[in-house]
NUBA-903975 format. One record per residue: residue number from 0; residue in one letter; x, y, z of N, C-alpha, C in turn. Coordinates in pm, whole numbers. Example, Ala and Ser with C-alpha at 12.3 -4.5 7.8 and 13.67 -1.06 7.14 Angstrom:
2
> 0,A,1319,-569,780,1230,-450,780,1320,-330,780
> 1,S,1285,-225,708,1367,-106,714,1290,3,787
This chain:
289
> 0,X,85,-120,0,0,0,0,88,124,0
> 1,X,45,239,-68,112,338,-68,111,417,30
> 2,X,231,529,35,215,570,206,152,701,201
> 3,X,89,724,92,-38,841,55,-173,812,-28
> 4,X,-244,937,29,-359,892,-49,-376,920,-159
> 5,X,-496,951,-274,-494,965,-401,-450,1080,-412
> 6,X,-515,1178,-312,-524,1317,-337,-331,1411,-283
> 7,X,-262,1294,-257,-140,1343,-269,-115,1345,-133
> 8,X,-181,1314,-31,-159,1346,106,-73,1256,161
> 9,X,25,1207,250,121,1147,323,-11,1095,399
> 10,X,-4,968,445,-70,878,537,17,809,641
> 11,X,140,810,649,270,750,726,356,812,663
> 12,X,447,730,775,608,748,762,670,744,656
> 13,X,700,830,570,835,709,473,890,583,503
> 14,X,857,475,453,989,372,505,1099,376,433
> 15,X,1214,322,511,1364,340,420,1306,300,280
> 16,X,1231,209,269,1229,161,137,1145,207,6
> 17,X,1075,317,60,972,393,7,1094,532,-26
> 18,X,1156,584,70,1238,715,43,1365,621,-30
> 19,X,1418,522,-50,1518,434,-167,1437,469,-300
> 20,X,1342,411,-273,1260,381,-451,1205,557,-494
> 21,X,1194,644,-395,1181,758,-453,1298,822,-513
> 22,X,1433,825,-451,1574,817,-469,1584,810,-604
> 23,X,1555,648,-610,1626,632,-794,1514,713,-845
> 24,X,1413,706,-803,1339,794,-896,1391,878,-969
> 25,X,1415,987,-875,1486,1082,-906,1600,1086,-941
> 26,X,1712,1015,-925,1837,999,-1025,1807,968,-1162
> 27,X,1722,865,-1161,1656,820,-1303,1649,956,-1353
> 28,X,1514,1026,-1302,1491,1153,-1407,1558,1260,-1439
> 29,X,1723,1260,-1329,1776,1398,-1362,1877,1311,-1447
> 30,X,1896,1166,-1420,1963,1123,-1566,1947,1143,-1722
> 31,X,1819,1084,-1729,1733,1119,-1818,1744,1268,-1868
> 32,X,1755,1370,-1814,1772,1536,-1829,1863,1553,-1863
> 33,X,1977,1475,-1788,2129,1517,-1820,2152,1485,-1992
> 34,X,2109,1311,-2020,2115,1299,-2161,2037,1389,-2237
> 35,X,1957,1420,-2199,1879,1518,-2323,1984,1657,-2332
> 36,X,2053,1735,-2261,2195,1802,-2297,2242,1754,-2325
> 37,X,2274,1659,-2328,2401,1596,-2404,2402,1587,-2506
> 38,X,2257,1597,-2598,2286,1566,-2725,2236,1467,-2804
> 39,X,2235,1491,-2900,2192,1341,-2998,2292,1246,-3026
> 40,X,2301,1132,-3013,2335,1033,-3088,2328,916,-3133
> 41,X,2361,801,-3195,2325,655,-3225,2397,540,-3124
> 42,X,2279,496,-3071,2327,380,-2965,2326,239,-3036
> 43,X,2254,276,-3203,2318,116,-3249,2400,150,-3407
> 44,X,2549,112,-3350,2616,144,-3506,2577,101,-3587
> 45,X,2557,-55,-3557,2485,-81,-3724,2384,-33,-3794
> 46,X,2326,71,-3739,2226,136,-3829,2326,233,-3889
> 47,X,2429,311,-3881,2489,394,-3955,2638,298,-4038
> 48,X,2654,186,-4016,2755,120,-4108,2737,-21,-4138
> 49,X,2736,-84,-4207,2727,-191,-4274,2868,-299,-4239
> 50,X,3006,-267,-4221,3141,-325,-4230,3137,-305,-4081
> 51,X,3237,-403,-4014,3303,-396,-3892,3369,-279,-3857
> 52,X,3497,-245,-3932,3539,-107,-3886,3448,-6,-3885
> 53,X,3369,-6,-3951,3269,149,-3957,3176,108,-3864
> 54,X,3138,36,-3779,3056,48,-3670,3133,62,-3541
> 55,X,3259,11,-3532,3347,72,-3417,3373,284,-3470
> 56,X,3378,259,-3528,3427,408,-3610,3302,480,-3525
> 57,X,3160,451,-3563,3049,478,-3565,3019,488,-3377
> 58,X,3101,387,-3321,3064,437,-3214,3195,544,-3140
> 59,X,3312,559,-3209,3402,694,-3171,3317,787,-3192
> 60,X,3213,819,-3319,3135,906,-3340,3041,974,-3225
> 61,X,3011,849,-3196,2889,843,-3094,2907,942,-2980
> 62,X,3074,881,-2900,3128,948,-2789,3209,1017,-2777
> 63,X,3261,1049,-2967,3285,1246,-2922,3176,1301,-2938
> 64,X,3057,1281,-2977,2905,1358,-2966,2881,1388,-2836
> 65,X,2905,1269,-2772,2904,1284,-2630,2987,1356,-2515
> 66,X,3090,1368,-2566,3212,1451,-2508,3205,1596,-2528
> 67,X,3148,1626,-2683,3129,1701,-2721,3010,1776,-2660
> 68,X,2895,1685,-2567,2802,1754,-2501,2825,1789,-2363
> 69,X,2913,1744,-2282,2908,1743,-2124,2907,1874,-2068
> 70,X,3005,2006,-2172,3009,2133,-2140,2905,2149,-2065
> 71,X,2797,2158,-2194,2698,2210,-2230,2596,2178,-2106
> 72,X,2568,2008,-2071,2516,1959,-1947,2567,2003,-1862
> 73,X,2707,2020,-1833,2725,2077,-1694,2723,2165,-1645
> 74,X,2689,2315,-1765,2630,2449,-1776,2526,2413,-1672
> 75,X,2435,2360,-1781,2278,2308,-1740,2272,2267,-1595
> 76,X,2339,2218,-1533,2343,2108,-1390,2376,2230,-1297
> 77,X,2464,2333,-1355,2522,2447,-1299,2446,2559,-1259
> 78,X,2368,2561,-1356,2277,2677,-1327,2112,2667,-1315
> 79,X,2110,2492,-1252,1975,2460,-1225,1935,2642,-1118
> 80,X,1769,2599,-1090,1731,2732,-1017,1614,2684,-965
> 81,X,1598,2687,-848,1440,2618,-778,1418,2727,-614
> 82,X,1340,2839,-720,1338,2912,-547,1283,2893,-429
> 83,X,1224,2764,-453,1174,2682,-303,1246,2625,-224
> 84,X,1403,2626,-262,1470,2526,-212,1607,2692,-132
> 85,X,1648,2616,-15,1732,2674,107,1886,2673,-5
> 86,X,1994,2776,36,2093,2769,-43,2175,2672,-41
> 87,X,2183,2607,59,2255,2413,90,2165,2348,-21
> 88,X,2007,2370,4,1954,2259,-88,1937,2279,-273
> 89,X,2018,2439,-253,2024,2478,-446,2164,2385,-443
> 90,X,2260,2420,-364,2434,2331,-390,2387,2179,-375
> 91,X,2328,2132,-316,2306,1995,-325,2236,1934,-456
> 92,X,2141,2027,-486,2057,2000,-589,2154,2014,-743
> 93,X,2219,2090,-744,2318,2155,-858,2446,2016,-866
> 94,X,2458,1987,-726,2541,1859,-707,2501,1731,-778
> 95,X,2382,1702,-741,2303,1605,-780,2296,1601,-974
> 96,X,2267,1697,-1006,2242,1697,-1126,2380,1712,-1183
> 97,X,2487,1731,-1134,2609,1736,-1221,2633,1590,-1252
> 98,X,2637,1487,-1063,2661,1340,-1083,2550,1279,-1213
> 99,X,2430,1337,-1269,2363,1279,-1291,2396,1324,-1414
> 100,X,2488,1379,-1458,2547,1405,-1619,2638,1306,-1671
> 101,X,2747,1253,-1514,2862,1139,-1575,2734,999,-1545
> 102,X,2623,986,-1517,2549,898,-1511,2488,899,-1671
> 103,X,2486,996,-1703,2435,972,-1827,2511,943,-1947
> 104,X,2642,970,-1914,2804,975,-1967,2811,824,-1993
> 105,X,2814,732,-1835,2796,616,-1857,2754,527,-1916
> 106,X,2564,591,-1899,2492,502,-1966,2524,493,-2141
> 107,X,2569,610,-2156,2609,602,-2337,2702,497,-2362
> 108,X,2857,535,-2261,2941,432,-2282,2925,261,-2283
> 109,X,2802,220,-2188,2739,94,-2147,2703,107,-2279
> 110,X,2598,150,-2370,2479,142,-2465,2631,86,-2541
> 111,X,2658,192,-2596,2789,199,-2700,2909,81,-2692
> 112,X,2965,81,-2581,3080,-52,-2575,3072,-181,-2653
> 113,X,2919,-224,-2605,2947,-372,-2653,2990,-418,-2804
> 114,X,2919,-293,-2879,2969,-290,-3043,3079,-327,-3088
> 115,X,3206,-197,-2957,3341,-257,-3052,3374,-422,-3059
> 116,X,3399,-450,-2933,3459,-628,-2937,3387,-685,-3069
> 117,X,3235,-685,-3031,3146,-735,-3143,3174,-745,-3282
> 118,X,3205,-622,-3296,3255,-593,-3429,3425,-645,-3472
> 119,X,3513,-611,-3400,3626,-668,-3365,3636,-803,-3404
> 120,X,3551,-864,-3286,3553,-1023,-3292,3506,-1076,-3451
> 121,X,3406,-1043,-3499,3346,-1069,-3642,3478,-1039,-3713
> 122,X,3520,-890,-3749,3625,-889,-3820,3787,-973,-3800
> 123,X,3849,-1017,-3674,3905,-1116,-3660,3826,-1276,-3747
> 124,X,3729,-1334,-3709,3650,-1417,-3761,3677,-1412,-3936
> 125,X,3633,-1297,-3991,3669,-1316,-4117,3789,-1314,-4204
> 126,X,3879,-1263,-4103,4015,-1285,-4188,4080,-1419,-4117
> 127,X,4038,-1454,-3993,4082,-1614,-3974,4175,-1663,-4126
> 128,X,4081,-1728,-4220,4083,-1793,-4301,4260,-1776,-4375
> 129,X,4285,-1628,-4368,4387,-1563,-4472,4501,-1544,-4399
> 130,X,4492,-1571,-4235,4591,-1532,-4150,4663,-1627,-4161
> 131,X,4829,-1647,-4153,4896,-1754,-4146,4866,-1823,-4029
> 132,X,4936,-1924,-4002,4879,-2022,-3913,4977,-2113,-3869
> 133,X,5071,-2124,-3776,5177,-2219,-3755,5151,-2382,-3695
> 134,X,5140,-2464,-3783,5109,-2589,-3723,5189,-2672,-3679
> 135,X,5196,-2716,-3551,5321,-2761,-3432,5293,-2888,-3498
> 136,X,5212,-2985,-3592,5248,-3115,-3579,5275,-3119,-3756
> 137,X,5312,-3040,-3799,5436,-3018,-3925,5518,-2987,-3930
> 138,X,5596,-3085,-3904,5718,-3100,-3893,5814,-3016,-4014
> 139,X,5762,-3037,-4173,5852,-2954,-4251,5866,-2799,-4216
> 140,X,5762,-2729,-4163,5656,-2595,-4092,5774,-2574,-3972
> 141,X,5804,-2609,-3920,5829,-2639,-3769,6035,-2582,-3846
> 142,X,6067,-2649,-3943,6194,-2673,-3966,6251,-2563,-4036
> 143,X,6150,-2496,-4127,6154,-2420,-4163,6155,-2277,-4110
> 144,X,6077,-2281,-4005,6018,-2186,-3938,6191,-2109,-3850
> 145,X,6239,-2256,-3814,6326,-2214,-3734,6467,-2213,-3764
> 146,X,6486,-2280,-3921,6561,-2158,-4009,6575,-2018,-4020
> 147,X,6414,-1986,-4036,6438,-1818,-4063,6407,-1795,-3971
> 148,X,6439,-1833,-3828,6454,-1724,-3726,6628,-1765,-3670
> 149,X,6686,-1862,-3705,6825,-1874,-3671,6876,-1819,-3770
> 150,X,6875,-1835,-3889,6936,-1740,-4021,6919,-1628,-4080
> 151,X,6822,-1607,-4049,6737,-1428,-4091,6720,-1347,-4030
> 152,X,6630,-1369,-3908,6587,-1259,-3804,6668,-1230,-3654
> 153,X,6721,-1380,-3632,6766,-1332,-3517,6912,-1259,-3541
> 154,X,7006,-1320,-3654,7153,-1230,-3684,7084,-1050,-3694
> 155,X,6974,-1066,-3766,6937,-865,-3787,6912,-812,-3639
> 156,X,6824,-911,-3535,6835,-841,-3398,6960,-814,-3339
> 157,X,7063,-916,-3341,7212,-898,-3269,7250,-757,-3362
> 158,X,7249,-753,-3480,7271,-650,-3534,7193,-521,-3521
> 159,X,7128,-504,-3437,7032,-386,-3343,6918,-331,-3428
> 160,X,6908,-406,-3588,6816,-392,-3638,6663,-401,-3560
> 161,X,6541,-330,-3609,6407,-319,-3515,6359,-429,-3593
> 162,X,6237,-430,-3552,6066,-536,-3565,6051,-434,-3739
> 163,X,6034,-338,-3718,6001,-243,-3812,6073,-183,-3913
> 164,X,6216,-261,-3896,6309,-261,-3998,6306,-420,-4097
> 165,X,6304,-532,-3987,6285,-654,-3995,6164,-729,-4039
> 166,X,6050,-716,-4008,5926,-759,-4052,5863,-707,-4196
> 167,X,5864,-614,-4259,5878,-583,-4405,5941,-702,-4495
> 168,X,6036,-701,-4466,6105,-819,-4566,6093,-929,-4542
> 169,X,5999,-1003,-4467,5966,-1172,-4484,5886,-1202,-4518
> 170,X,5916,-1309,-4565,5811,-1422,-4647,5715,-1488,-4479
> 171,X,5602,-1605,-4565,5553,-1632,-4482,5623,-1747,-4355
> 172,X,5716,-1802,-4396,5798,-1831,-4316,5858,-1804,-4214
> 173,X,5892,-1645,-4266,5968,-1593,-4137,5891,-1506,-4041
> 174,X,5749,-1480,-4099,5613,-1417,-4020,5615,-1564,-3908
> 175,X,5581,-1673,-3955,5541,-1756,-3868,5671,-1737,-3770
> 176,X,5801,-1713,-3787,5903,-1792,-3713,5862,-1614,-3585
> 177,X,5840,-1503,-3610,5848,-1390,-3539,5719,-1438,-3448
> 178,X,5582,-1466,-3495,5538,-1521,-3380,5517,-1658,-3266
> 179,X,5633,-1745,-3368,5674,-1842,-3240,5733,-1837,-3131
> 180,X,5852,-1766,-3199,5977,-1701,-3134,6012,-1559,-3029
> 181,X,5904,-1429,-3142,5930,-1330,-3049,5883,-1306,-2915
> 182,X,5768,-1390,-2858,5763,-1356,-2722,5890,-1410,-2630
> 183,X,5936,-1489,-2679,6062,-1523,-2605,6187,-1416,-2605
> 184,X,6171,-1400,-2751,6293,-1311,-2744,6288,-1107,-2635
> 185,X,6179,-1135,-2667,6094,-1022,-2604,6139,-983,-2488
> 186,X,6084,-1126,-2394,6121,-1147,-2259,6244,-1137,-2223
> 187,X,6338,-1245,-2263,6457,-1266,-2239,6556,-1129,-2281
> 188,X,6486,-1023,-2369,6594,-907,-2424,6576,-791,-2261
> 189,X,6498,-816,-2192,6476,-741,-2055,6495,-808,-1938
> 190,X,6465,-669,-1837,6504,-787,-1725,6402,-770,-1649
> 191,X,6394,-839,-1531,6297,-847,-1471,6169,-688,-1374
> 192,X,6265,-668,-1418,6204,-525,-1363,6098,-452,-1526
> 193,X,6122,-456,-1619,6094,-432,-1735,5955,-537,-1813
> 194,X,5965,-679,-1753,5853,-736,-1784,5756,-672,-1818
> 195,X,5664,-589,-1750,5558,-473,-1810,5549,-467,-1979
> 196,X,5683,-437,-2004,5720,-353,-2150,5684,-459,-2258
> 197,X,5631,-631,-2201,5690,-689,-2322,5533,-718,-2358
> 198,X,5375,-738,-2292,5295,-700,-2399,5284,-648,-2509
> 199,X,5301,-489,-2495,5235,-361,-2567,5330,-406,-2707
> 200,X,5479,-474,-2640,5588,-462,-2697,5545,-599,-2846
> 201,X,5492,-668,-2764,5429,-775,-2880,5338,-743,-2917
> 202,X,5206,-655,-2905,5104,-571,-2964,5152,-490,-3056
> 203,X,5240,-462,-3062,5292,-362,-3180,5382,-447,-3289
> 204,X,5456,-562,-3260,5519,-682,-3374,5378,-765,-3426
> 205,X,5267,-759,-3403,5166,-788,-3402,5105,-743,-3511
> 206,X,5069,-627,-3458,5025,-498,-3570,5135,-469,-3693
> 207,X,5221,-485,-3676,5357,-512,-3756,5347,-603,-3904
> 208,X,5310,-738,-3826,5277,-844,-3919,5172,-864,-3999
> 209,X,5039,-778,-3901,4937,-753,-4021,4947,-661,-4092
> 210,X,5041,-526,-4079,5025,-504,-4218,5140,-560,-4326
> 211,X,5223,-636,-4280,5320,-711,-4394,5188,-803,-4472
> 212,X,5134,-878,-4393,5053,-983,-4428,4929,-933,-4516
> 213,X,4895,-817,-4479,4781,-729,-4589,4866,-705,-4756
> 214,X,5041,-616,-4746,5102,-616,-4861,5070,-765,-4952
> 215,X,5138,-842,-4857,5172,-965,-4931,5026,-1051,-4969
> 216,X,4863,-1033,-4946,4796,-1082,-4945,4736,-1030,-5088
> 217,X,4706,-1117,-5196,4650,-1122,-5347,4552,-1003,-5313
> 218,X,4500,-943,-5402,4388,-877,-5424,4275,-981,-5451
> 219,X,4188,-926,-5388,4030,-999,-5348,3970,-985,-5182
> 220,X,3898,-1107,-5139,3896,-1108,-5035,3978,-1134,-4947
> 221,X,4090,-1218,-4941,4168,-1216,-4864,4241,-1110,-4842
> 222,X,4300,-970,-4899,4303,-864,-4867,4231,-775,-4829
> 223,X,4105,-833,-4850,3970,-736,-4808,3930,-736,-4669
> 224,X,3967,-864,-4626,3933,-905,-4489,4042,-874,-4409
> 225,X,4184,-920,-4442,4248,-847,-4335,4300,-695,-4315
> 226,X,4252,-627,-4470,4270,-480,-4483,4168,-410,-4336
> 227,X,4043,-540,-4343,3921,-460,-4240,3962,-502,-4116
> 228,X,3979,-619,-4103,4103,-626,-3944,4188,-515,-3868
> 229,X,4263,-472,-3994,4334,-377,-3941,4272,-253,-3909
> 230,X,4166,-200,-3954,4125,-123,-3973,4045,-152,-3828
> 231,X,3985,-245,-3844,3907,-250,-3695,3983,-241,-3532
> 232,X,4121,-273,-3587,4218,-288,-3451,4218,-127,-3476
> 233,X,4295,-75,-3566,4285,76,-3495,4192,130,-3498
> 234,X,4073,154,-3482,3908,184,-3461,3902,117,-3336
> 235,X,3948,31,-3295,3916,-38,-3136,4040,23,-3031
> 236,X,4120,63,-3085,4198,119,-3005,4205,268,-2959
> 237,X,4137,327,-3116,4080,492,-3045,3946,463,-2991
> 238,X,3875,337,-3002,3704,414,-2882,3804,341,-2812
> 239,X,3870,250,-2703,3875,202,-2570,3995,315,-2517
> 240,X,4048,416,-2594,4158,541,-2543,4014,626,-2506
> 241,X,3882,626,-2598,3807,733,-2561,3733,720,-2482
> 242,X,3688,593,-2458,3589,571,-2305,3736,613,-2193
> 243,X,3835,554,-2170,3953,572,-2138,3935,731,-2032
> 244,X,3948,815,-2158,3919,954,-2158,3812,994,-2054
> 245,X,3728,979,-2082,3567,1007,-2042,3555,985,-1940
> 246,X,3635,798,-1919,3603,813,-1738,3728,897,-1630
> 247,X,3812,931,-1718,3936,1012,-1650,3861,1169,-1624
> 248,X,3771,1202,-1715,3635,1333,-1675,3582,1286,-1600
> 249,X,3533,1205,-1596,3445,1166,-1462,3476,1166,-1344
> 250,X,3618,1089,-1306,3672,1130,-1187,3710,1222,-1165
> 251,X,3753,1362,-1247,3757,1471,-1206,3685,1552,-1143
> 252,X,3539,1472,-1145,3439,1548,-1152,3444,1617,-1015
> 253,X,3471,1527,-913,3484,1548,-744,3589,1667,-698
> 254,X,3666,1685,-838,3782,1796,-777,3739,1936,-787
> 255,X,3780,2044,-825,3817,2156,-787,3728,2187,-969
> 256,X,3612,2315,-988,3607,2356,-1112,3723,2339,-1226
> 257,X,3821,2388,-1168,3929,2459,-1262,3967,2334,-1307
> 258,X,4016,2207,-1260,4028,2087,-1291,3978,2005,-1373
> 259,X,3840,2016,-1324,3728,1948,-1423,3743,1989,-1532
> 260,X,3713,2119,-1530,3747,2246,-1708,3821,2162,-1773
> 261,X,3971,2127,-1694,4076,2140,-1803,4125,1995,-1800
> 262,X,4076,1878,-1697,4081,1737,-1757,3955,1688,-1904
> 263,X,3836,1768,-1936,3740,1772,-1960,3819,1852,-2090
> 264,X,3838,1932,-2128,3937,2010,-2217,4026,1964,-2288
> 265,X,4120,1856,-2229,4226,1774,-2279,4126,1706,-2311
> 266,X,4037,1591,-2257,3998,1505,-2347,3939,1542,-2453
> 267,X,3829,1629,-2435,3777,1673,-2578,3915,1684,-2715
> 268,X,4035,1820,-2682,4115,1758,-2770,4123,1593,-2815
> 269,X,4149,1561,-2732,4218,1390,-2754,4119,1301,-2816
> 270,X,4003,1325,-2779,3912,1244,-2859,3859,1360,-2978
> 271,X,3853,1447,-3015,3838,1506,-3157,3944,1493,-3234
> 272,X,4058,1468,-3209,4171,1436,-3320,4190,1284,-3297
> 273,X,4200,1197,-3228,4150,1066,-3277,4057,1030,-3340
> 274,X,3944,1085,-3333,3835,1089,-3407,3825,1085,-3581
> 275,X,3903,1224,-3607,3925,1268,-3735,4073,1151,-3774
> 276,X,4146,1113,-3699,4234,1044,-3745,4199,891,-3764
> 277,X,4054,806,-3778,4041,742,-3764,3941,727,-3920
> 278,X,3898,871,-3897,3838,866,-4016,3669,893,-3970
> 279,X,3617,846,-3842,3492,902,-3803,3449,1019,-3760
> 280,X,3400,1049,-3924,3392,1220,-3912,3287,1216,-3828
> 281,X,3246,1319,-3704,3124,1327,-3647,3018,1407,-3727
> 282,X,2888,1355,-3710,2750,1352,-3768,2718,1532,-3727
> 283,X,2676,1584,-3774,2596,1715,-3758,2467,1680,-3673
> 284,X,2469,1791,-3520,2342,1671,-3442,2316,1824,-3427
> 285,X,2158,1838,-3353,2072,1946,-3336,2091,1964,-3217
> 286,X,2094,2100,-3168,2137,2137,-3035,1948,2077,-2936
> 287,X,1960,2062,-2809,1826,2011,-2784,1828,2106,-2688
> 288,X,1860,2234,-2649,1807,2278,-2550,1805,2405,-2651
């Protein structure tokens, strides 16, 4: 039973659980408010792209739209005005509605995220087929492999040659022998304090090999598919720098104006020139307030 009557009147107490469920209420709706400053945008890429990379693209779009709105909301949150309310309860209220801008920040990033992997994963999936492939129970594969990393690649490392001097010039042989081999060599070229370095460090001999493997791949689909691979790895790497971003605004949010401004400032840079460098030009959206 409710703890009023029709006509709006209180009949009891609040219970904790009655003033909880009014709570979200109200976060709900100043959420809800906050997104409507924020702006327009598309919470399903595939309605604006057809290919894997252009729906990760599609959602960088999405959340510099969104980045691109928070100013504007936090104007709005800033200069709420309710002259019924005591000057603690305008700062509380002005409080409330700012949190309820990176709530709405969120909910975009939630809507938006699941796309990239999605898309990612599909575009991995379709170049499967064209990617080399090292098979441990071929033995000729196996013999070969470790030819051209005792005769080819590893004399150019002693010789201080890079990944990026070195990976250009092999055949598929010596692609396979760099990813049998280089996490080892990786490891073992550091020391233990340096471990950290040797992911990112194989993420980039990685990225290395697909685009040797795109040169060297015939025209058709098999260049088509891993041309969109690549394309989707760097499209997945500027939105997860730009959610990245967004929530590094968010935690600002608790500090000092001047802070917020100018962590909120840098990102906008950082995600409008990743943006354009990715190729997802942002959409022309209608101001809503």
């Amino acid at each position: 039973m409710p703890p009023y009557t029709a006509d709006g009147h209180f009949t009891e107490t609040l219970t904790e659980a009655h003033k909880a469920a009014l709570a979200q209420q109200r976060i709900s709706r100043q959420i809800g408010e906050a997104s409507f400053h924020l702006g327009k945008y598309t919470s399903e890429p595939a309605l604006v792209a057809t290919d894997n990379p252009g729906r990760i693209r599609a959602v960088v779009t999405g959340l510099y739209e969104t980045t691109a709105g928070i100013a504007r909301a936090l104007e709005q949150a800033s200069n709420f005005k309710d002259d019924s309310l005591t000057p603690e309860g305008l700062a509380d209220a002005r409080s409330d509605r700012r949190a309820a801008v990176f709530g709405a920040v969120s909910a975009r990033i939630e809507a938006l995220s699941p796309h990239i992997d999605q898309s990612f994963k599909a575009a991995e999936k379709a170049a499967e087929p064209f990617w080399p492939k090292f098979d441990p129970e071929n033995v000729a594969q196996a013999v070969r492999t470790d030819q051209s990393w005792a005769r080819l690649i590893q004399p150019q490392l002693d010789k201080g040659k890079g990944w990026d001097e070195i990976i250009p010039t092999l055949d598929h042989d010596g692609l396979l022998a760099v990813e049998r081999f280089a996490p080892g060599h990786e490891a073992a070229s550091r020391s233990r304090f340096d471990q950290h370095e040797v992911p990112s460090s194989l993420e980039g001999i990685k990225r290395q090999i697909e685009h040797r493997v795109i040169a060297a791949a015939p025209e058709g689909p098999a260049r088509d598919a891993l041309q969109a691979l690549a394309d989707a790895h760097s499209a997945r790497e500027v939105a997860l720098g730009t959610i990245q971003a967004l929530y590094g605004v968010e935690e600002a949010n608790g500090s000092s104006p001047s802070r917020l401004g100018e962590t909120l400032t840098m990102a906008q840079i950082q995600i409008k020139r990743a943006t354009f460098d990715i190729g997802a030009q942002p959409v022309p959206v209608e101001a809503d307030v």
